[in-house]
Each structure stands twice: as C-alpha cells, then as structure tokens.
N, CA, C and O of each residue as an XYZ file, in Angstrom:
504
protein
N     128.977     -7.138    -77.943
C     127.591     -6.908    -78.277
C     126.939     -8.273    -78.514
O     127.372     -8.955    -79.443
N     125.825     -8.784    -77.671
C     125.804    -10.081    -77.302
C     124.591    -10.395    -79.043
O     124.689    -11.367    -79.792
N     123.987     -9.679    -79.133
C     123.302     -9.609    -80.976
C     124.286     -9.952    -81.999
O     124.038    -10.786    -82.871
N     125.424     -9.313    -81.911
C     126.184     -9.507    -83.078
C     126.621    -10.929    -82.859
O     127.045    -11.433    -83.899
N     126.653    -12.094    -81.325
C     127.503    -13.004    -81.219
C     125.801    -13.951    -81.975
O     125.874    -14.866    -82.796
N     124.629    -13.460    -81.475
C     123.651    -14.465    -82.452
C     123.923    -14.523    -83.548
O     124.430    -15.478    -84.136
N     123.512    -13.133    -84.113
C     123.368    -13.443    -85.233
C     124.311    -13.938    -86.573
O     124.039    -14.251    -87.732
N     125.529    -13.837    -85.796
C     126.675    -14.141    -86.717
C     126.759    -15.586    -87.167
O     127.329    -16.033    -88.162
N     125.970    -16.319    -86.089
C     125.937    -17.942    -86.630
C     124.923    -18.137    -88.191
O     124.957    -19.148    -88.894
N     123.947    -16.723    -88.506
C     123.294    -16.877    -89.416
C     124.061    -16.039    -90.838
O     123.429    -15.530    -91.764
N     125.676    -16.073    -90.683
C     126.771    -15.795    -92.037
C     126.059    -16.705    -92.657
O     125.291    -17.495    -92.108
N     126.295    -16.621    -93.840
C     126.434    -17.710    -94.966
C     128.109    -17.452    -95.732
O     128.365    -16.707    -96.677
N     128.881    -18.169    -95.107
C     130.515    -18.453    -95.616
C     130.503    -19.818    -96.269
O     131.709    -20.041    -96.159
N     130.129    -20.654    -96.735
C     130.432    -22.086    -97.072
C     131.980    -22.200    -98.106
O     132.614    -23.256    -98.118
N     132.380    -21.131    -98.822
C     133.837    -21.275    -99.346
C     134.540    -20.505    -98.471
O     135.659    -20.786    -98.899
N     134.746    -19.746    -97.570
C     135.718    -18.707    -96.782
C     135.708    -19.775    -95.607
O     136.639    -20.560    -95.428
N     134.456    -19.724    -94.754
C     134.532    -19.967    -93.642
C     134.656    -18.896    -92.426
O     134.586    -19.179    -91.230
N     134.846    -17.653    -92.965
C     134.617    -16.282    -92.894
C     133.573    -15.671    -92.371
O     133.065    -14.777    -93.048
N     132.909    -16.041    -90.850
C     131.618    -14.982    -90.636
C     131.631    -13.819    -90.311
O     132.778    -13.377    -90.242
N     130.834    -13.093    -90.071
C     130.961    -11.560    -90.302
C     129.729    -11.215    -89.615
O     128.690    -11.352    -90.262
N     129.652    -10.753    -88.315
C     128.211     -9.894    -88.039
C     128.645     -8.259    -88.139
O     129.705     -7.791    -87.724
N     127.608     -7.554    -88.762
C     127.507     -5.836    -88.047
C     126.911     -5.662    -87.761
O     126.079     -6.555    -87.919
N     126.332     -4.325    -86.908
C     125.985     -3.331    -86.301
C     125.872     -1.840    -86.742
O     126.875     -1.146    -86.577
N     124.659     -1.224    -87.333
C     125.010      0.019    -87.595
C     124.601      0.639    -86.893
O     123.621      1.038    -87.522
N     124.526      1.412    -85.363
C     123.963      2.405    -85.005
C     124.003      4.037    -85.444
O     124.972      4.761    -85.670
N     122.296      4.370    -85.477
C     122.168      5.658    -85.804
C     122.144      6.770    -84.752
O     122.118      6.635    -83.529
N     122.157      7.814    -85.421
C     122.333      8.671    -84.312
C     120.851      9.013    -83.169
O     120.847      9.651    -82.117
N     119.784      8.363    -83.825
C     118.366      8.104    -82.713
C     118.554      6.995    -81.590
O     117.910      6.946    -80.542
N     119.524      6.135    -81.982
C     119.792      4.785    -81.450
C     119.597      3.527    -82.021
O     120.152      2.443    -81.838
N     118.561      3.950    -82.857
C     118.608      2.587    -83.816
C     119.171      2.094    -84.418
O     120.108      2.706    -84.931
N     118.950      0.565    -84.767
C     120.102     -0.504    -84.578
C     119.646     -1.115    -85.985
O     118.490     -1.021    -86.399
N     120.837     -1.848    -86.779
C     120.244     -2.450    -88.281
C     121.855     -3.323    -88.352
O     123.046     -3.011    -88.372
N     120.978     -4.646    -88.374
C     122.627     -5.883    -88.551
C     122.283     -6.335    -89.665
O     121.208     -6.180    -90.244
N     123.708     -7.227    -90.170
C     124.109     -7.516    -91.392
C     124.792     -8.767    -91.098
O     125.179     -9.049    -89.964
N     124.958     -9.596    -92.218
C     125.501    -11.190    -91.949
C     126.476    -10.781    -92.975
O     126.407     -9.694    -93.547
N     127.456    -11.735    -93.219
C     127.594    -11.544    -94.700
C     127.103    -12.813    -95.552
O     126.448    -13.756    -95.109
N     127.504    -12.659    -96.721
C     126.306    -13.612    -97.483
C     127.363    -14.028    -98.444
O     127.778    -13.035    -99.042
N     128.039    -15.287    -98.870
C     128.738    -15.312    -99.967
C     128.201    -16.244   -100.821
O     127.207    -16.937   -100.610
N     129.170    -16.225   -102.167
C     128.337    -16.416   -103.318
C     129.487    -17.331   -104.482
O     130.402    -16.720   -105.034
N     129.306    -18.485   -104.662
C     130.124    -19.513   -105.578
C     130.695    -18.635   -106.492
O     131.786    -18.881   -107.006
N     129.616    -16.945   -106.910
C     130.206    -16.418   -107.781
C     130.962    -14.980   -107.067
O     130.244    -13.980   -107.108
N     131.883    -14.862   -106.638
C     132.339    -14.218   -105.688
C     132.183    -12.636   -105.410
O     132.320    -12.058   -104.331
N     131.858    -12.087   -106.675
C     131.423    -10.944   -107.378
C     130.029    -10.991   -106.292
O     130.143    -10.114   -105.436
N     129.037    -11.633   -106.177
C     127.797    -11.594   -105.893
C     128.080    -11.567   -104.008
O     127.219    -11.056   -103.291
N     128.834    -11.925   -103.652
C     129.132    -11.897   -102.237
C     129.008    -10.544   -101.497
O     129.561     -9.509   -101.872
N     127.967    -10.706   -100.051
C     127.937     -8.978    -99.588
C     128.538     -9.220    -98.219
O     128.340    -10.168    -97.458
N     129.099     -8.452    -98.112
C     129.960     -8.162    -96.223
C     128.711     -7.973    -95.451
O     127.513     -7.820    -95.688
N     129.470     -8.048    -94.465
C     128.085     -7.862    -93.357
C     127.821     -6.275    -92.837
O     126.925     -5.621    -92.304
N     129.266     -6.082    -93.370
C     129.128     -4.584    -93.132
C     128.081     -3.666    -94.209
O     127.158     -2.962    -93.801
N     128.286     -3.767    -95.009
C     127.297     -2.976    -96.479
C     125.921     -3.584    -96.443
O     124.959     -2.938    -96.858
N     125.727     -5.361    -95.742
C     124.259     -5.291    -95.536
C     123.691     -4.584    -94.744
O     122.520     -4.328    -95.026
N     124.266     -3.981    -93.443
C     123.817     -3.492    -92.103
C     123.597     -2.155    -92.821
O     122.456     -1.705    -92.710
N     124.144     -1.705    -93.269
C     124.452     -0.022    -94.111
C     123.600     -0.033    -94.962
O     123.166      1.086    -95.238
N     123.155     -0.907    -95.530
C     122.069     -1.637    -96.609
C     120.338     -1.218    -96.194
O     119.374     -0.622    -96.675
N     120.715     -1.942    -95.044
C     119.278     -2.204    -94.168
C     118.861     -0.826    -93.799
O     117.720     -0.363    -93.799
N     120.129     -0.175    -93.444
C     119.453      1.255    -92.859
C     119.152      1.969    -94.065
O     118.099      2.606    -94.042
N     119.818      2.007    -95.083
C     119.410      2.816    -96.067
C     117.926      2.779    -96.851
O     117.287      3.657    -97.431
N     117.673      1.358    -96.602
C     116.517      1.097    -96.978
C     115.061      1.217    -95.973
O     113.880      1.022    -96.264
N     115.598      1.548    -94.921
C     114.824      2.374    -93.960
C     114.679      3.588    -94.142
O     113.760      4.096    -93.500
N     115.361      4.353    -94.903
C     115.283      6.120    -95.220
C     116.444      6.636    -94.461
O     116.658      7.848    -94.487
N     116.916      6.153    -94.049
C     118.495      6.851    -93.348
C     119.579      7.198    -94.358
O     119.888      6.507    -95.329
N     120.145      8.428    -93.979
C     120.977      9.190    -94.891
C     122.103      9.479    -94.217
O     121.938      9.446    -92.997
N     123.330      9.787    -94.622
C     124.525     10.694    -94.469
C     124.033     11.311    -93.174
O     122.915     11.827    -93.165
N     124.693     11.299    -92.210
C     124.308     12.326    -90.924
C     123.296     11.548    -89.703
O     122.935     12.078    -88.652
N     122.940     10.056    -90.202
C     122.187      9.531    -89.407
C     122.872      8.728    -88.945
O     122.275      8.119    -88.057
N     124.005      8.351    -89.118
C     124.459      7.086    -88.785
C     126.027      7.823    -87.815
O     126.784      8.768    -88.038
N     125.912      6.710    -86.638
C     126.867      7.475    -85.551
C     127.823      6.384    -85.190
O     128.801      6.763    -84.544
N     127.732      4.830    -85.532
C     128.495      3.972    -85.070
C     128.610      2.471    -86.075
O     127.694      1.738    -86.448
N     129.983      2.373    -86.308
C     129.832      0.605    -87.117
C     130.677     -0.328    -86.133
O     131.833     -0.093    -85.782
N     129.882     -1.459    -85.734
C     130.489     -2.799    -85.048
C     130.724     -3.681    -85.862
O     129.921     -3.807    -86.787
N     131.596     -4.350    -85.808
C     131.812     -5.344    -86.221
C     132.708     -6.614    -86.012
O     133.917     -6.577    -85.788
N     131.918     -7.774    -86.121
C     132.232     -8.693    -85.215
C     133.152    -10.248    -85.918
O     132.581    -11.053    -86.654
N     134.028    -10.328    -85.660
C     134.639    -11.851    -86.699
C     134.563    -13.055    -85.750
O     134.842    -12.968    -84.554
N     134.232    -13.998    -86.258
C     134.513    -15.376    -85.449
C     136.325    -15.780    -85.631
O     136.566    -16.714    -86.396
N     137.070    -15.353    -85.208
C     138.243    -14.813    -85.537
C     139.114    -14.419    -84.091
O     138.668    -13.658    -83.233
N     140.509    -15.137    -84.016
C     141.246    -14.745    -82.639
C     141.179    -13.519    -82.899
O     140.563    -12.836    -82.081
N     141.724    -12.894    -83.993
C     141.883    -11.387    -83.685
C     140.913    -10.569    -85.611
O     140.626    -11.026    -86.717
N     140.753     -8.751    -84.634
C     140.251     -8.398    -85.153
C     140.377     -8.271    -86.943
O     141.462     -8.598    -87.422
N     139.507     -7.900    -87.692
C     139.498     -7.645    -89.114
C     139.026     -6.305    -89.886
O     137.901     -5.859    -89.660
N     139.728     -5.790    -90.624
C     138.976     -4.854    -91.041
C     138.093     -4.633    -92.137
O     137.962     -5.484    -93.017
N     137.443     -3.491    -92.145
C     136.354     -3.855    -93.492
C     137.678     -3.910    -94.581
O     138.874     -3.620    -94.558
N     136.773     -4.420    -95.458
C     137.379     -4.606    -96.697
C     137.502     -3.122    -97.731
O     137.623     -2.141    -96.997
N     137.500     -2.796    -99.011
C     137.918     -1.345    -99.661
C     136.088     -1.484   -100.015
O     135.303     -0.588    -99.705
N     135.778     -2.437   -100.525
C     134.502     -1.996   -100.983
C     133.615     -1.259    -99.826
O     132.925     -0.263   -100.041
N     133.695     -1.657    -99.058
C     132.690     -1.599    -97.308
C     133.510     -0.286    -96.952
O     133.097      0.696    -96.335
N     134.787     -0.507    -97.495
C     135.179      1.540    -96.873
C     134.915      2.560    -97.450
O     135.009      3.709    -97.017
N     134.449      2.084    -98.813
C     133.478      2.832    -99.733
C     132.375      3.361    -99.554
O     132.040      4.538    -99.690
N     131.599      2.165    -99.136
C     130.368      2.777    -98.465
C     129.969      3.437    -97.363
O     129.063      4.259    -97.234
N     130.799      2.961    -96.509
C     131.290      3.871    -95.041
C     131.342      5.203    -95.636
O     130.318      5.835    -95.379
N     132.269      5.904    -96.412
C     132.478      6.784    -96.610
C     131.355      7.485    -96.930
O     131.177      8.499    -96.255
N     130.479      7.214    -97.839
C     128.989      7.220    -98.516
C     128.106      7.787    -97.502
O     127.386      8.772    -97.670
N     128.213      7.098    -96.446
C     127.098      7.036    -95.380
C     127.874      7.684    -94.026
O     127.024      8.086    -93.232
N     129.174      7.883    -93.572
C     129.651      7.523    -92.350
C     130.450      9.209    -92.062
O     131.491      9.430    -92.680
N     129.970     10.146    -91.254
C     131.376     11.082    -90.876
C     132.397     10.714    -90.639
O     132.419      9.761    -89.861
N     133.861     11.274    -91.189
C     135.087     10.734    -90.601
C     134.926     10.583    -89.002
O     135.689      9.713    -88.581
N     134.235     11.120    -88.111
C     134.292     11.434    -86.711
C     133.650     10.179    -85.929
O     133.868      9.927    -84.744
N     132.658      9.289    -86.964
C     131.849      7.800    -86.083
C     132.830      7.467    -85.887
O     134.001      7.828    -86.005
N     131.935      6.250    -85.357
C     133.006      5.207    -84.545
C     133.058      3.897    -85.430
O     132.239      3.324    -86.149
N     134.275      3.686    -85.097
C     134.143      1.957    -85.954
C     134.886      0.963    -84.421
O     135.947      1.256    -83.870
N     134.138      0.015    -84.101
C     134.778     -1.114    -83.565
C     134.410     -2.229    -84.102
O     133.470     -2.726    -84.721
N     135.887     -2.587    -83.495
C     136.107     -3.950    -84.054
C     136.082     -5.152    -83.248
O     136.683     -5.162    -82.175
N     135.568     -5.972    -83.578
C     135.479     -6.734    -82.171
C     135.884     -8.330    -83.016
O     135.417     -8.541    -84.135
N     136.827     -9.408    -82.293
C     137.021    -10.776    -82.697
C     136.817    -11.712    -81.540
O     135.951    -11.468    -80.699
N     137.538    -12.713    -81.474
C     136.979    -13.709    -79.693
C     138.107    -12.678    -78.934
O     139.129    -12.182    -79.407
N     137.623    -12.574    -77.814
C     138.446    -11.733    -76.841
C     139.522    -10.818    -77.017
O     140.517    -10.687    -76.305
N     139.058     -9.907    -78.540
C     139.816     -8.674    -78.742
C     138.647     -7.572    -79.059
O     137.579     -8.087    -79.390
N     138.661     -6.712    -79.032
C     138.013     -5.160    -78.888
C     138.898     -3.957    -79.568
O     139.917     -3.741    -78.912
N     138.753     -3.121    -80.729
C     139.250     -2.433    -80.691
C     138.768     -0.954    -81.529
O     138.384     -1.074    -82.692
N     138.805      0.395    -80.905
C     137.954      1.412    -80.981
C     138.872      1.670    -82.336
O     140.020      1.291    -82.565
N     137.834      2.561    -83.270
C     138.965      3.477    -84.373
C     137.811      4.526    -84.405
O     136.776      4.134    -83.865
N     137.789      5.720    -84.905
C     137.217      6.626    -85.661
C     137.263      6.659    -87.160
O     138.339      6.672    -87.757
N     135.998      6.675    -87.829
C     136.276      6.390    -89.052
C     137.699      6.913    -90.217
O     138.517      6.281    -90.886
N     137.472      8.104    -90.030
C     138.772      9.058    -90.671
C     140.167      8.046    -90.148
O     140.960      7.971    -91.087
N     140.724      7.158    -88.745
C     141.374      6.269    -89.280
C     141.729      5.610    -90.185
O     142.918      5.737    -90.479
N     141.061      4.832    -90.848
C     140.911      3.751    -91.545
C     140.534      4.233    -93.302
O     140.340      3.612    -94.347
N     140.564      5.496    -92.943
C     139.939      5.910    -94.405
C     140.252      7.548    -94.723
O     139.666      8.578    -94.390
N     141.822      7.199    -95.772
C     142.741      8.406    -95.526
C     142.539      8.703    -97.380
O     142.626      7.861    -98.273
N     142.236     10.275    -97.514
C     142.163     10.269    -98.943
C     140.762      9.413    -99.812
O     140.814      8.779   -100.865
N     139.624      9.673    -98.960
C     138.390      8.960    -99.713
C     138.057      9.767   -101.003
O     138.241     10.941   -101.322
N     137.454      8.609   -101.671
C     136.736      8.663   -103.248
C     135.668      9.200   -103.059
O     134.755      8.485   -102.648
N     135.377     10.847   -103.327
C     133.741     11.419   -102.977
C     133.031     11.519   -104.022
O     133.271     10.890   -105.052
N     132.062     12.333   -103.875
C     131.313     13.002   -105.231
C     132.220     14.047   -105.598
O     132.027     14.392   -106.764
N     133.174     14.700   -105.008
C     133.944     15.434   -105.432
C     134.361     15.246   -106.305
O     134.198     15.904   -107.333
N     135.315     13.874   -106.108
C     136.221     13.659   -107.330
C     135.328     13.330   -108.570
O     135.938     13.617   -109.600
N     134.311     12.915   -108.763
C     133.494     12.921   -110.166
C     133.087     14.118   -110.793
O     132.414     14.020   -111.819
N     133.451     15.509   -110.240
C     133.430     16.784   -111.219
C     134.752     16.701   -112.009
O     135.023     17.558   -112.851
C-alpha cells in the first residue's frame, strides 16, 4: 500500500527507531492512517495502529464499520500489534476483518480472531 510507505517516514520513533504506518479500512471504503508517535515518557507513546482506529472513531465510526487493519514496519520482516492495539481491535474490529501485515518485501494475511484468542469484552465487566 504505496500511502502507508509515505506516510510512515512521518513516525516519530527517536528512542525505538521503530516506525509504524496503519491503515484502517471501513466497510464504505474509507481510509484513516496512523503514525506512531513516541514519547521520552513511554506511557504517553501511541502505535500507529490505535491512531488509525483513533482517527476513525473520531469520525463517528463504530463497531461494524470497520472491515480491514494494514500495517506496515520499516522492518525485514513482519510485526504484530502489540496487547494494547489488540485491545482496541477487539473494541472496534469483528473477529472475521482482516489484518495484514506488511514489512520490506514480506506480506502477510491473518483474520482478526487469529491473533486474538479469548478477548477482554464488556462481558467480562458484569
């Protein structure tokens, strides 16, 4: 996804070195990217994944709108979100989307329910 290879030069990693572009497509087609952003205080640091998820939410998009997550590493090979970002996936994402993963010349498809076995819902807070 030739967007995610721009905009990824605009990460802010200065302690990782770590860039991060996403991609959230919805189920209209619309599109909402994310950098990640880190932070001296590490706590304050956002993935690029939860900004993209971020952006749409703050567009009015809900649970059921969202059909696809990309995501891109400056990286030989692929990465996965992290637990916080599978959190929010979960939040926002049917087990049934798509998640790819993409690094320099690797590609690789999952369905969310892969990657995310036994999620933390509103359930479990009754």
């Amino acid at each position: 996804m030739e967007n995610l290879r721009e905009i990824i030069k605009n990460a802010y990693a200065p302690y990782s070195d770590f860039r991060v572009a996403a991609c959230v497509t919805l189920q209209n087609g619309q599109k909402f990217y994310g950098v990640n952003v880190e932070n001296a205080s590490f706590g304050g640091t956002i993935c690029a994944e939860r900004n993209a998820i971020n952006s749409a939410v703050k567009a009015g998009y809900r649970k059921g709108d969202f059909a696809s997550l990309t995501v891109l590493v400056e990286k030989p090979q692929v990465s996965f979100p992290c637990f916080l970002c599978r959190q929010s996936i979960v939040e926002f994402f049917d087990p049934f989307c798509d998640l790819i993963l993409m690094a320099d010349g690797e590609t690789r498809h999952y369905k969310m329910s892969d990657i995310i076995v036994n999620p933390f819902t509103k359930k479990d807070l009754s």
